[in-house]
C-alpha positions in Angstrom: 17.8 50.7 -21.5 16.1 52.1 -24.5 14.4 49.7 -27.1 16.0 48.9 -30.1 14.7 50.8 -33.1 15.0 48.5 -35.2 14.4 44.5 -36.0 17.7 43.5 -35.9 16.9 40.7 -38.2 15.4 42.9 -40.9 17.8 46.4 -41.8 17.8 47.3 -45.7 21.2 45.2 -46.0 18.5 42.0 -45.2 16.4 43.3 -48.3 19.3 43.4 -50.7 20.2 47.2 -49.9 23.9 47.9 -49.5 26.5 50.3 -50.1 25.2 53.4 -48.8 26.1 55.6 -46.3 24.8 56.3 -43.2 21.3 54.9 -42.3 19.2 56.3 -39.5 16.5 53.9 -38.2 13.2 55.3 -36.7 14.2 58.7 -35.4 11.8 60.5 -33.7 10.4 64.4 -34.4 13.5 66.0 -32.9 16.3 64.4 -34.3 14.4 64.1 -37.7 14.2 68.1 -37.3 17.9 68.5 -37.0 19.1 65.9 -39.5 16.7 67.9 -42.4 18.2 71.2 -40.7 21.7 70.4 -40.9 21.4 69.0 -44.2 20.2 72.0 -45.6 16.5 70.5 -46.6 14.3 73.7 -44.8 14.2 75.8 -41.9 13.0 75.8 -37.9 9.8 77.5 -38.3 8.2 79.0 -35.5 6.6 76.7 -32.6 9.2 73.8 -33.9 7.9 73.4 -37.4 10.0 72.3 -40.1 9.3 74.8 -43.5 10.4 73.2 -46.8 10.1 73.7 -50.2 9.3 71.2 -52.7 11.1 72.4 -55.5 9.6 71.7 -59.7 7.2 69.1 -58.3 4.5 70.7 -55.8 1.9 67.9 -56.2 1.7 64.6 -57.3 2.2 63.8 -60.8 -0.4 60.5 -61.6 1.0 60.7 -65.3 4.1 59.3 -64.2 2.3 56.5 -61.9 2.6 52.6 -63.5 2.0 49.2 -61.8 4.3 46.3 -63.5 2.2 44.4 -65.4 2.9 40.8 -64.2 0.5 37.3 -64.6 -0.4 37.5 -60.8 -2.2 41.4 -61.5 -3.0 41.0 -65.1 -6.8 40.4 -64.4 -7.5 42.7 -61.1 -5.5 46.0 -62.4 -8.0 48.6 -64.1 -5.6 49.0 -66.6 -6.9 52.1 -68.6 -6.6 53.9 -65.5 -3.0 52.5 -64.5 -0.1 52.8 -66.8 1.5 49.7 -67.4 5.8 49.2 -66.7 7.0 45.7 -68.0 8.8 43.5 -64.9 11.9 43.6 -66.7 11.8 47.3 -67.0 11.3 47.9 -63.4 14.2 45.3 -62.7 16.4 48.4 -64.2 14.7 50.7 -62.5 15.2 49.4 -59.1 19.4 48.4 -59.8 19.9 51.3 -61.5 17.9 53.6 -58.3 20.3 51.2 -56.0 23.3 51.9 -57.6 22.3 55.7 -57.2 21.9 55.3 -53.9 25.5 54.0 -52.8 27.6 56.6 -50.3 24.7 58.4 -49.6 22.8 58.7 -46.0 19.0 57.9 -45.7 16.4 57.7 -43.1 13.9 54.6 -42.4 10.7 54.8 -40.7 8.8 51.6 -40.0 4.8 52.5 -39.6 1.4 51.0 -40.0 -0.8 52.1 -42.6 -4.6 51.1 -41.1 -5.4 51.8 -37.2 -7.5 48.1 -36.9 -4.9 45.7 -36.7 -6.2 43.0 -37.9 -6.3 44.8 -41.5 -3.5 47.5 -41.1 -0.3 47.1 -43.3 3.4 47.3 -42.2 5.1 49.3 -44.4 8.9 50.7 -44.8 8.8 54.0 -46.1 13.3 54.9 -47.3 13.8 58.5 -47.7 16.8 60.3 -49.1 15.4 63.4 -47.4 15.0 63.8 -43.5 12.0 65.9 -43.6 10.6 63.1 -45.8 10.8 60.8 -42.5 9.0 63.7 -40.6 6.6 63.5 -43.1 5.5 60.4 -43.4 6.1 59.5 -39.7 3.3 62.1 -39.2 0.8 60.8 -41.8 1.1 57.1 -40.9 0.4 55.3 -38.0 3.3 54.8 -35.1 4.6 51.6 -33.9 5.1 51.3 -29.9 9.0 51.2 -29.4 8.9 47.7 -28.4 7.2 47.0 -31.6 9.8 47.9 -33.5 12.4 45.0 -32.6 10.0 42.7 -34.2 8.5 45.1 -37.1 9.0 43.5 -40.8 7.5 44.9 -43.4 5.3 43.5 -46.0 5.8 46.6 -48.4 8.7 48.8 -48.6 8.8 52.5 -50.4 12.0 53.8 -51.7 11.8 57.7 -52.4 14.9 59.2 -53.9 14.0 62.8 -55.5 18.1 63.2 -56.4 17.2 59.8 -59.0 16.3 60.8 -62.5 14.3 57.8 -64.2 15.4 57.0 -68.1 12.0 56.5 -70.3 13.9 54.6 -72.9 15.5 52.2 -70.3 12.8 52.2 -67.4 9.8 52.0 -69.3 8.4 55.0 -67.6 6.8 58.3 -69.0 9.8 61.1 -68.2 12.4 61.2 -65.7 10.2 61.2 -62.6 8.3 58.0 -61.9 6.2 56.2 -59.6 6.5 52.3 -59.5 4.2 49.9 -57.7 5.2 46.2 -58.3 2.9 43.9 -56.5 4.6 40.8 -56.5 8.1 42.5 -55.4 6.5 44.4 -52.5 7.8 47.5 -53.5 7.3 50.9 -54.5 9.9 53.0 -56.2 9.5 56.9 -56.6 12.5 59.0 -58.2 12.7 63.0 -58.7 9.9 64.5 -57.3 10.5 66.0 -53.6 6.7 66.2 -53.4 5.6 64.4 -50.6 2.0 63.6 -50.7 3.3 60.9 -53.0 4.5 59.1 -50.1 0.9 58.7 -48.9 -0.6 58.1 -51.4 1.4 55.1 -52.8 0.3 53.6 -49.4 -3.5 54.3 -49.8 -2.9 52.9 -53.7 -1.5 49.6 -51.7 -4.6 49.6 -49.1 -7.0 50.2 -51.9 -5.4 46.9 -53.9 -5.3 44.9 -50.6 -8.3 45.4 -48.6 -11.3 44.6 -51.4 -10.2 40.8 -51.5 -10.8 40.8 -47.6 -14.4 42.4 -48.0 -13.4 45.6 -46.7 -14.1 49.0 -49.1 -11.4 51.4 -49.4 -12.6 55.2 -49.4 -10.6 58.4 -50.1 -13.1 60.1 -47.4 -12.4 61.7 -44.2 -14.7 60.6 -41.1 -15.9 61.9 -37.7 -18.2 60.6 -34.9 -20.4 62.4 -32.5 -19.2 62.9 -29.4 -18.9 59.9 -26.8 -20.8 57.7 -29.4 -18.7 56.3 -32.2 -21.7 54.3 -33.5 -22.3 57.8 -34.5 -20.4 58.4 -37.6 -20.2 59.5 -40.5 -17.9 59.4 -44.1 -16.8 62.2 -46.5 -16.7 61.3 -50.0 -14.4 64.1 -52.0 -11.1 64.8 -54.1 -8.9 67.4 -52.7 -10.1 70.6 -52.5 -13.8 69.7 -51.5 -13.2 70.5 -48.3 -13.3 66.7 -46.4 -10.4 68.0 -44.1 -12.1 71.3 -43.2 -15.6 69.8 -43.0 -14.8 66.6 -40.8 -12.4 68.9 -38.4 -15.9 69.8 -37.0 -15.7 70.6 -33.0 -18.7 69.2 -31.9 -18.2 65.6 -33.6 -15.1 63.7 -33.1 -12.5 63.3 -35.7 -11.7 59.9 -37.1 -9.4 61.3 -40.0 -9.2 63.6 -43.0 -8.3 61.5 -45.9 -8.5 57.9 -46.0 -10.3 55.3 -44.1 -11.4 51.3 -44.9 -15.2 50.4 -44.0 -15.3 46.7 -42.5 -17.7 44.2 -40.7 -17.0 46.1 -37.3 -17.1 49.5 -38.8 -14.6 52.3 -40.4 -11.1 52.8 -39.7 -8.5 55.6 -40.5 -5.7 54.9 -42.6 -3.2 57.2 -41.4 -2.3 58.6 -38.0 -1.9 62.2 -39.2 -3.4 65.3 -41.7 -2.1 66.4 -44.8 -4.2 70.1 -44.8 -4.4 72.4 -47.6 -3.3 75.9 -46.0 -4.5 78.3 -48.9 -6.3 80.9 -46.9 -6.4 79.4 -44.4 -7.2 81.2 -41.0 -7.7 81.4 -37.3 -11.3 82.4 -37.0 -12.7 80.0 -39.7 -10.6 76.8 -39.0 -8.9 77.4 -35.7 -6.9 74.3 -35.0 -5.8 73.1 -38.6 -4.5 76.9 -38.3 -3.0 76.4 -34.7 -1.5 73.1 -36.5 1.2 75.6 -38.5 3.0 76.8 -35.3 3.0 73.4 -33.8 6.0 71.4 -33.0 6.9 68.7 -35.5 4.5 69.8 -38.3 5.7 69.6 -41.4 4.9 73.3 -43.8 5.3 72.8 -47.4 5.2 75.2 -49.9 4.4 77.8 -48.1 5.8 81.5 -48.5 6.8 82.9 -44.8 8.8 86.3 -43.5 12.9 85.1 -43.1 13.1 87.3 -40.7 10.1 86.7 -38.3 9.0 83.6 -40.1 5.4 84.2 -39.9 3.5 82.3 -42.5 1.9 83.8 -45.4 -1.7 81.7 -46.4 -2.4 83.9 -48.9 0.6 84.2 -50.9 0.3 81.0 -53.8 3.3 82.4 -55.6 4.5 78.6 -55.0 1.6 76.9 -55.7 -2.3 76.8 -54.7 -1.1 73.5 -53.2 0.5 74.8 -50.0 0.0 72.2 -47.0 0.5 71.1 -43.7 1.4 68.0 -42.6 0.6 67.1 -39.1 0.2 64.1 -36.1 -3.9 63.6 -35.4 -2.8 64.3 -31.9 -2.5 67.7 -32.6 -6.3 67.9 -33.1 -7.7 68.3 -30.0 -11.1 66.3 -30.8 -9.5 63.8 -32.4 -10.3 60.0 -31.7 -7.1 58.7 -29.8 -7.9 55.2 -31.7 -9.0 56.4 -35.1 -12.2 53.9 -35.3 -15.4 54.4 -35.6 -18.7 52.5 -36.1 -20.4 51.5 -38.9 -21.8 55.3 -40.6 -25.3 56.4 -40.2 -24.7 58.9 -42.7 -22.6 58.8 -46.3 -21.5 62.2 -47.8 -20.2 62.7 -50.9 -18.7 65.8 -51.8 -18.3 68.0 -54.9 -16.8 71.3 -56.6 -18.8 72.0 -59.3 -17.5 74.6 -61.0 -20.0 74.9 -63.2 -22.3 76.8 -60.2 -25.2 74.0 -61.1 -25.7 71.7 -58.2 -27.7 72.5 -55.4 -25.6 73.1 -51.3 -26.8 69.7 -50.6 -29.3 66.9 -51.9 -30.5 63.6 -50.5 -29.9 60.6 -52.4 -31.6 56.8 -52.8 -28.9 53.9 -52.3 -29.1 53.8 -56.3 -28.5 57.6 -56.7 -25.2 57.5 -54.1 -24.2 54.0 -56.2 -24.5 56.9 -59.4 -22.5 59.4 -57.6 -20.0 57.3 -56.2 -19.1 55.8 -59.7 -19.3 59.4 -61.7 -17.1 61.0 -58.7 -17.8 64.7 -60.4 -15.7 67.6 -59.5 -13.4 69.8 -60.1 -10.0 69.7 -60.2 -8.7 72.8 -58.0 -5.3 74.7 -58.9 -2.0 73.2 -57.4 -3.3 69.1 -56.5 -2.3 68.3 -59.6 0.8 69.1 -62.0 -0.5 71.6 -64.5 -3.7 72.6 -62.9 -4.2 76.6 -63.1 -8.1 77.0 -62.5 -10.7 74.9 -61.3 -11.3 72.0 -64.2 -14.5 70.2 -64.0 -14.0 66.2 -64.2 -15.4 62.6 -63.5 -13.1 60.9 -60.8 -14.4 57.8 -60.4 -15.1 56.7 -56.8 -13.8 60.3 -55.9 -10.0 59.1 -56.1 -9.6 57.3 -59.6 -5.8 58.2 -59.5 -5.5 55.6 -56.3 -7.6 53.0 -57.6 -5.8 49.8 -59.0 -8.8 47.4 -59.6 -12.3 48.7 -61.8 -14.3 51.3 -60.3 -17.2 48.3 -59.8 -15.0 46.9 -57.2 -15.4 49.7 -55.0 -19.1 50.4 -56.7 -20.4 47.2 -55.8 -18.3 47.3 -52.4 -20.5 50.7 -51.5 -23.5 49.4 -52.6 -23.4 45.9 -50.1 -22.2 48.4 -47.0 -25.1 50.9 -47.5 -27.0 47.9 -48.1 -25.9 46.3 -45.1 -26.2 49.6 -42.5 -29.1 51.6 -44.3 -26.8 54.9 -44.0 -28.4 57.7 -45.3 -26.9 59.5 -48.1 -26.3 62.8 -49.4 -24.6 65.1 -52.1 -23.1 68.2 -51.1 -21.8 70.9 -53.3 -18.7 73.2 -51.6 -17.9 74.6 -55.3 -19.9 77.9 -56.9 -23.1 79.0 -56.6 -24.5 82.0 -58.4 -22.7 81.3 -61.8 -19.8 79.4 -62.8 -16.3 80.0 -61.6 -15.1 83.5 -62.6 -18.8 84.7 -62.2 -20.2 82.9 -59.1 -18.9 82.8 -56.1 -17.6 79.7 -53.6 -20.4 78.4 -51.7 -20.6 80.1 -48.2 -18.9 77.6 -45.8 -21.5 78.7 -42.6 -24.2 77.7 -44.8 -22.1 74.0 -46.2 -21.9 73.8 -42.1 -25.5 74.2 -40.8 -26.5 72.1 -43.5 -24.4 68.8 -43.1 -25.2 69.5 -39.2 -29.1 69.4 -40.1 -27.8 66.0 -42.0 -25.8 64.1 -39.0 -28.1 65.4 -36.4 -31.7 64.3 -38.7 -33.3 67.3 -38.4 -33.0 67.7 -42.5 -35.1 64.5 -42.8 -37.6 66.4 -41.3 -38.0 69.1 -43.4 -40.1 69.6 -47.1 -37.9 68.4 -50.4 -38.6 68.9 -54.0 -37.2 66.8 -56.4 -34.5 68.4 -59.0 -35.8 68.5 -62.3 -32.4 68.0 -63.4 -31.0 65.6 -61.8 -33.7 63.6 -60.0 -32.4 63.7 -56.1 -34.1 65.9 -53.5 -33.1 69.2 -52.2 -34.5 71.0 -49.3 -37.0 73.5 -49.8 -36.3 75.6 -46.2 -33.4 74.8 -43.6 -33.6 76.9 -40.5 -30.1 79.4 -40.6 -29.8 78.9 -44.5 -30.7 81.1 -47.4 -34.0 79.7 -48.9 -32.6 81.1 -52.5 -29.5 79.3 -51.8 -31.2 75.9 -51.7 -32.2 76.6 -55.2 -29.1 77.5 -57.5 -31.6 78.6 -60.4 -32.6 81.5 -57.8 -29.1 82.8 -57.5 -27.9 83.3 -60.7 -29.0 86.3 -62.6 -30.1 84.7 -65.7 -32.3 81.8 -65.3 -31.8 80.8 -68.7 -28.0 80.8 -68.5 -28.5 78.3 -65.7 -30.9 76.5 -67.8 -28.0 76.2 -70.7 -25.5 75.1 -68.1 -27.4 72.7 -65.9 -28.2 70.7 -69.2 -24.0 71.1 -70.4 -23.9 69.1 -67.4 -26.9 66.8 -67.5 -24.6 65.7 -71.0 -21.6 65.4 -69.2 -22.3 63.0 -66.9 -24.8 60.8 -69.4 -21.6 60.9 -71.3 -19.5 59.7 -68.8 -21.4 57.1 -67.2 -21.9 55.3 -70.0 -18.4 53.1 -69.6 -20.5 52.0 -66.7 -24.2 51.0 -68.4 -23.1 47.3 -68.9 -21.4 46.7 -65.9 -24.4 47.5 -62.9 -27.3 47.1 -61.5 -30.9 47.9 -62.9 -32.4 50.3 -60.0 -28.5 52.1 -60.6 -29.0 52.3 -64.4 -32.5 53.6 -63.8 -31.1 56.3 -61.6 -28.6 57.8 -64.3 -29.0 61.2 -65.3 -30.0 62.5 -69.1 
């Protein structure tokens, strides 16, 4: 006798649901796979992945993100970040997205976001599509089957990318939206097929929930040494710093690529899977994200491929920069089979500057991370984001300001206690350009990125001579064994040393300039470490 899939006391009719068609509880990889294939949603790819298209939307669109603004979140939501929706507004929203939904089939997955269980959230993630199911069955964490006869969930996500919202009459920006209501439990996300907004309206959830218990939120990825997990170590960085590529290291263990809590006991993954950029990707530089695309059950989106063969193209982004894979942690063959860690000797936190100013990698004081972490600078890389054509230098607060529903000095002050707490060293590494800005520099080698964050985790860099930046106050290396001495020094490598004089202080004034919302709002030894 098989398990029931489902908790017979808790199907969508129980949450006021009804009138559609068919609904498909908890199917597993295969019969996911065939319900998306049938319904015309992608095709078999080679090795039993499913490759889809995601149509108009081909990343997430945080413009069209709002929280309902109710007396229960009026004084925890950092509401200049979060667009507002009235209660009564999403009220029409969610009838009028039910009443759309009538006749028509759909596909429940019950899954855990969090892999401690004493903080993880139950979630119900509704699809309209199949693969969607795939998706987000990969990316979350899986319930035992005998778990499931008992599973209720606490929040429940409705996707339906065939919905089109009405700004007059749903209070919302355009026609596609994404709702979080707080006191209803429920998320509501209407024409966009892009999936990565699945996730990410669970680590919005986690990033609410967990603060109030102690326990800081991080949009990180996170890997341990091998047979220590007391040994570990967090990735600070907005897509396209390379957190999934640089965690995926083979002689550390992987704890996860994305999104990770940091409690009492130590960090935590989020999800159960990997959501990896594929843009050039390859087999001799990454060799098992790539082995991840002919793998059975991972999802390929956006990618161009032969119909014939249907062999993947990773350098084709006539679709989008923002071509991915989505796939179980299992698949990875260091990964940790319980996504924990310990608490993390070392904090990195990683940046694209496109300007070509900051050094490979610098070491921080507890006060110059607390900086960082609050200024979150980057750059915005083509395809993440709706509109996005070339790398576009900004200030993302806590490195993932478009999933952060309370104030930055939340999760500022959360960081600060942690590092506090553990003494982790701390660092700043730059993956972006060195040798000029983008369009003249180049991207910064990623052999040399690599030898230097292994110096880092292994403390052989402690051991070596810094200087301290006249720019921006941390200290950089002077000489790492297996990295370019000029390297270490971005002044070196870019032809005119006065053209990197005139940048470095453009920057300087960008970040005094943004960190100025912060001034009132932290700590002395913080405010004495700001830069300009």
């Amino acid at each position: 006798m098989s398990e029931p899939r489902v908790n017979p006391n808790c199907r969508l009719e129980d949450q006021g649901i009804t009138g559609l068609g068919n609904v498909h509880y908890n199917l597993l990889e295969p019969a996911l796979i065939e319900a998306a294939i049938q319904r015309g949603e992608g095709r078999l790819g080679l090795g039993g992945t499913f490759l889809v298209s995601t149509g108009a939307h081909t990343g997430r669109s945080p413009k069209d993100k709002h929280v309902v603004r109710s007396p229960a979140v009026e004084d925890s939501i950092w509401w200049e970040n979060n667009r507002p929706m009235e209660p009564e507004a999403f009220d029409r929203l969610h009838a009028d997205m039910l009443e759309h939904m009538k006749g028509k089939d759909y596909f429940v997955q019950d899954l855990y976001g969090g892999a401690d269980p004493a903080l993880r959230l139950d979630v119900r993630v509704v699809t309209e599509l199949a693969w969607h199911g795939l998706f987000i069955r990969n990316l979350l964490r899986r319930p035992e089957a005998a778990e499931l006869a008992s599973f209720a969930p606490e929040f429940t996500i409705i996707n339906c990318p065939s919905f089109k919202a009405d700004p007059a009459r749903h209070g919302c920006r355009s026609e596609t939206v994404i709702a979080l209501n707080f006191d209803k439990k429920l998320i509501l996300i209407g024409n966009t097929a892009y999936a990565g907004e699945n996730k990410k309206s669970v680590f919005t959830l986690l990033n609410y929930i967990l603060p109030e218990k102690g326990v800081m939120p991080m949009h990180c990825s996170a890997n341990h040494a091998l047979g220590n997990p007391d040994d570990s170590a967090i990735f600070f960085g907005l897509s396209g710093t390379g957190k999934t590529t640089l965690s995926a290291d083979p002689s550390r263990m992987l704890v996860g690529d994305d999104e990770h809590g940091w409690s009492d006991t130590g960090i935590f993954n989020f999800e159960g899977g990997c959501y990896a950029k594929t843009i050039n990707l390859s087999a001799e530089a990454e060799p098992e994200i790539y082995a991840t695309c002919y793998k059975f059950g991972t999802v390929v989106e956006n990618m161009v491929y032969d119909p014939d063969t249907l062999e993947l193209d990773f350098e084709d982004n006539s679709l989008t920069d923002n071509m991915r894979c989505a796939y179980p942690l299992e698949q990875i063959s260091n990964a940790s089979p319980t996504s924990l860690g310990g608490q993390p000797k070392n904090v990195i936190m990683l940046t694209c500057d496109a300007y070509g100013v900051l050094p490979p990698i610098a070491r921080l004081t507890p006060a110059q991370a607390m900086y960082h972490f609050l200024s979150g600078f980057t750059s915005k890389t083509p395809g993440t984001e709706v509109g996005v054509t070339e790398p576009t230098p900004t200030f993302s607060t806590c490195f993932g300001a478009p999933f952060m529903p309370r104030r930055p000095e939340v999760y500022g002050k959360l960081l600060q206690e942690k590092i506090a707490q553990t003494g982790a060293a701390c660092w700043l590494v730059n993956t972006g350009w060195t040798g000029g800005a983008f369009g003249t520099g180049k991207r910064m080698p990623i052999k040399a990125t690599r030898a230097l964050l292994t110096a880092a985790l292994d403390g052989s860099l402690n051991q070596v001579q810094f200087r301290k930046d006249p720019n921006f106050g941390f200290e950089v290396p002077v000489s790492v064994p297996g990295v370019d001495d000029k390297l270490l020094d971005p002044r070196q490598t870019w032809a005119d040393g006065a053209a990197y004089d005139a940048q470095a202080r453009k920057l300087v004034g960008m970040f005094s300039d943004n960190f100025a919302q912060y001034a009132d709002k932290i700590d002395d030894d913080v405010r004495a470490a700001a830069i300009g």
